[in-house]
C-alpha angles and dihedrals in degrees: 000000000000120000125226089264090050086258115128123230093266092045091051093046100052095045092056080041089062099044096048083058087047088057097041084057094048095053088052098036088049090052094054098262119119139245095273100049080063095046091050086052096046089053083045089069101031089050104023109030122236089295095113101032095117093042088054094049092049088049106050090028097248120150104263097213091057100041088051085056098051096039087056093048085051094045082051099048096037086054094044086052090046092055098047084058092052089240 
């Protein structure tokens, strides 16, 4: 299926999944944390689900508000992404 910018479905979803990820890192890298606190949280969601999101803000000091945002945007990208791969 092609999408309205010539673009098909797999190509669409794994663009918004990068740049969920992208989000998620800029959250963590604007608070002080590095790259790899982010990353660790990223793999948190794709692996874990949303269950210790507040636990992980009060430990490494994130807003949680925001981090819940982004976190959602990256469990619906990650599942759209999912789905166009027949996974």
């Amino acid at each position: 299926m092609k999408m309205r910018n010539g673009k098909g479905q797999v190509e669409y979803a794994k663009e918004r999944l990068v740049k969920a990820v992208n989000q998620v890192l800029g959250i963590v890298r604007r608070n002080g944390r590095s790259r790899k606190v982010g990353l660790a949280l990223v793999l948190m969601i794709l692996v874990g689900g949303r269950a210790s999101v507040r636990n992980a803000a009060e430990t490494f000091g994130l807003d949680y508000a925001n981090l819940l945002e982004a976190l959602g945007e990256l469990e619906d990208a990650w599942r759209d992404w999912r789905s166009c791969l027949g996974w």
